[in-house]
C-alpha positions, 0 to 999 in steps of 0.5 A: 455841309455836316460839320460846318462848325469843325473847319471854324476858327476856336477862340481859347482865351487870347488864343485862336486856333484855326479849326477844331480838328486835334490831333490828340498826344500818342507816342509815335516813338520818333524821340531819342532813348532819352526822350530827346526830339529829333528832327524826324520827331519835329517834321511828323508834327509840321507834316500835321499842321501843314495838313490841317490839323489846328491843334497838335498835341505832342506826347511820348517825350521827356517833360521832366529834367534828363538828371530825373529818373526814368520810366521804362516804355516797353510794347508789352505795355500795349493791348493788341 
């Protein structure tokens, strides 16, 4: 099989993870205004690890306190 080694365990320190299929942190826009996650924003990522993604990364939230002061996401940040 080509990429035999993708579907092997990866050990990282005390860690395993089951496969070396990642899922890389993107902003899928499931969190609230405030950067809050909202229960369709945690079924995206179950629906990933169900699937077989061994690593998920989750991006496109707050990780800082809500009393901090925000940046502004806006589409035409994007390149199309």
């Amino acid at each position: 099989m080509a990429y035999e080694s993708l579907f092997q365990p990866l050990n990282i320190n005390k860690l395993t993870i089951r496969n070396r299929i990642v899922s890389t942190a993107h902003a899928e826009v499931y969190a609230t205004d405030g950067g809050m996650t909202t229960e369709r924003y945690v079924k995206y990522y179950e629906e990933k690890a169900k699937g077989g993604c061994g690593l998920c990364i989750c991006g496109g939230s707050s990780v800082v306190s809500i009393d901090s002061p925000q940046g502004w996401w806006s589409s035409v940040n994007l390149a199309t």
